[in-house]
Structures are given as C-alpha cells and as structure tokens.
C-alpha positions in Angstrom: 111.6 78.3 91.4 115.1 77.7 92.4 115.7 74.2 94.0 115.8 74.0 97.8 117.7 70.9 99.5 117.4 70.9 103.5 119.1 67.8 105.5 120.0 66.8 108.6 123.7 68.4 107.8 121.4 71.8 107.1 119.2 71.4 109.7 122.5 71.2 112.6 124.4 73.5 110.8 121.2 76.2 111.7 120.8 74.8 115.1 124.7 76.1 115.5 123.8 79.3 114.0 120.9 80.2 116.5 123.1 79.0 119.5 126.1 81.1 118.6 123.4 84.0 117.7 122.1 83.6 121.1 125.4 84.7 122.2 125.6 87.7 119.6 123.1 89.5 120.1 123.4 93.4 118.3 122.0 96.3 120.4 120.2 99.1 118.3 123.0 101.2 119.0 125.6 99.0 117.5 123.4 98.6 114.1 123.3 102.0 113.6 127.3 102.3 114.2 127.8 99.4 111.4 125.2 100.9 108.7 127.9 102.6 106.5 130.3 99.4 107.2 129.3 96.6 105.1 132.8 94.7 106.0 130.7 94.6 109.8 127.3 93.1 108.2 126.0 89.7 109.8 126.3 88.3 106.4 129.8 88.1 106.5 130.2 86.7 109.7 130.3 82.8 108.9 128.6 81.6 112.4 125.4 83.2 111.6 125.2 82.1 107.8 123.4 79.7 106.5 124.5 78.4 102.4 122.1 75.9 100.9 122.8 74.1 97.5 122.0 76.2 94.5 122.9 80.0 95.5 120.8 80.0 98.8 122.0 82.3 101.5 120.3 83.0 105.1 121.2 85.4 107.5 120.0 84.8 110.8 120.4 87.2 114.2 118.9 88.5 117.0 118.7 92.4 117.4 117.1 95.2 119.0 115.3 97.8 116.6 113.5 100.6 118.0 110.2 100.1 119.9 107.8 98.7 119.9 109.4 95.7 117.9 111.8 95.4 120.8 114.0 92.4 120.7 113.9 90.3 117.6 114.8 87.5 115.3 116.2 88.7 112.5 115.7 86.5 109.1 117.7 87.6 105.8 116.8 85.2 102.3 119.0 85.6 99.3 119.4 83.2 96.3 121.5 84.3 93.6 119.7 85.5 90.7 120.6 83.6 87.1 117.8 86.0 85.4 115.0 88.5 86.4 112.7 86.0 87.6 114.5 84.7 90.4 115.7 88.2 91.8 113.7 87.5 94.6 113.2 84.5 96.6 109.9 82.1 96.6 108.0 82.8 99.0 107.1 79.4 99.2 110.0 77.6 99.6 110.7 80.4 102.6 107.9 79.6 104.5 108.0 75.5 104.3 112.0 75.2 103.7 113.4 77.8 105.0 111.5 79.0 108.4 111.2 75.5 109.9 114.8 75.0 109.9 114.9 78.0 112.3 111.6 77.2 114.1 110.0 80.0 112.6 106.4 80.3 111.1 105.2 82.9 108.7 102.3 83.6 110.5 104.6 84.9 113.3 106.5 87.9 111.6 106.3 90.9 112.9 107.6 92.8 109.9 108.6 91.5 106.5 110.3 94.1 103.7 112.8 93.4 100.3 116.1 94.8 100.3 117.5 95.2 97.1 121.5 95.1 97.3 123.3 98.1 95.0 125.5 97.1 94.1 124.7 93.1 94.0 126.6 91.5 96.5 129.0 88.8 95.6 128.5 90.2 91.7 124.9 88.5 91.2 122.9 88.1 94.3 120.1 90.9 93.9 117.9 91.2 96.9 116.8 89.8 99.9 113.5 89.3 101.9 113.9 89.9 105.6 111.9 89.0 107.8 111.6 90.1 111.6 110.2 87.9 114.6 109.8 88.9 118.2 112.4 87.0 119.9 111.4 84.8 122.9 113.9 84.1 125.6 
C-alpha cells in the first residue's frame, strides 16, 4: 500500500477546497457540456485538488447528476501507479485517510464506481475510485 501523510497543512488545504467548492457548484447540464473536454475537468482546476505526498490526488466537488441522486458530493482518489498492484487506490487508506479530511464516511456513499483513465493521465496515473455522497446544505 502506498504511503498516506495527512497534516494540519493537508487538512486546511481541504477545508479551502470544500469552501471554494461550495461556491462551484456544476449543474447536470454543464457536466454533460464538458464530457468531451478534458481541459474543463475538476481535476485540473487547482482549487478543488487535493495532492498528498507520494502520487496522491483527490478531486473533490459538488454536482447535480440525474435523479434520484440529486445534489452531491463528488469524491475522485487517484495515486499514481509504480506497478500493477497499486493501479488502484487502498480502500483502506480512503476510508480512514482520505474521507475524514473531507468529513466524509464510507458508510455514507451513495454510489461508489472505478474509472480507469485511457489514456493515463499525467503519463502514469491509471484509475480512480469515485465516490458520490448526497450533499447536505
């Protein structure tokens, strides 16, 4: 499993992200404008990425998919892969390093799929696991 450093520097840097997200928030419509546009994805939009130490990358927004998911809080996990093995991210460090930074919990996603990136963004990140929350106001 790939290393997973959170500190206070991490933990204000995603407090920042949620704010500005707050602020950002992507009606269905506009998603479906940007599919085919990966110049417009969240993920390159610095105020709602999160880099950790050691290839970790979270993308965190709020959108509107169709119903009945509604309004929600949408979690993107990359790490860049070294070999096969770590193509994904641990699910473990996820739930207990990842989520709590954004005052998430497992137990409260809605809808939870991989995305595997062709070709690899950044020339070695593989996939992502995304994970979808209802958003509370």
């Amino acid at each position: 499993m790939r290393s997973l450093l959170i500190g206070k520097a991490e933990e204000e840097q995603a407090r920042q992200i949620m704010a500005y997200a707050r602020n950002y928030k992507e009606r269905f419509i506009d998603l479906v404008r940007r599919q085919n546009k990966p110049e417009a994805s969240p993920g390159n939009n610095p105020n709602l990425v999160l880099r950790l130490f050691d290839g970790w990358k979270v993308v965190y927004t709020i959108e509107e998919q169709p119903d009945p998911l509604g309004w929600v809080v949408h979690l993107s996990v990359s790490v860049q892969a070294r070999h096969k093995k770590e193509f994904w991210p641990h699910p473990r460090a996820i739930d207990a390093g990842i989520l709590p930074l954004f005052n998430l919990k497992i137990t409260d996603a809605v809808f939870v799929y991989r995305e595997v990136f062709k070709p690899p963004i950044e020339g070695v990140i593989a996939g992502a696991v995304n994970l979808l929350f209802k958003f509370k106001k």
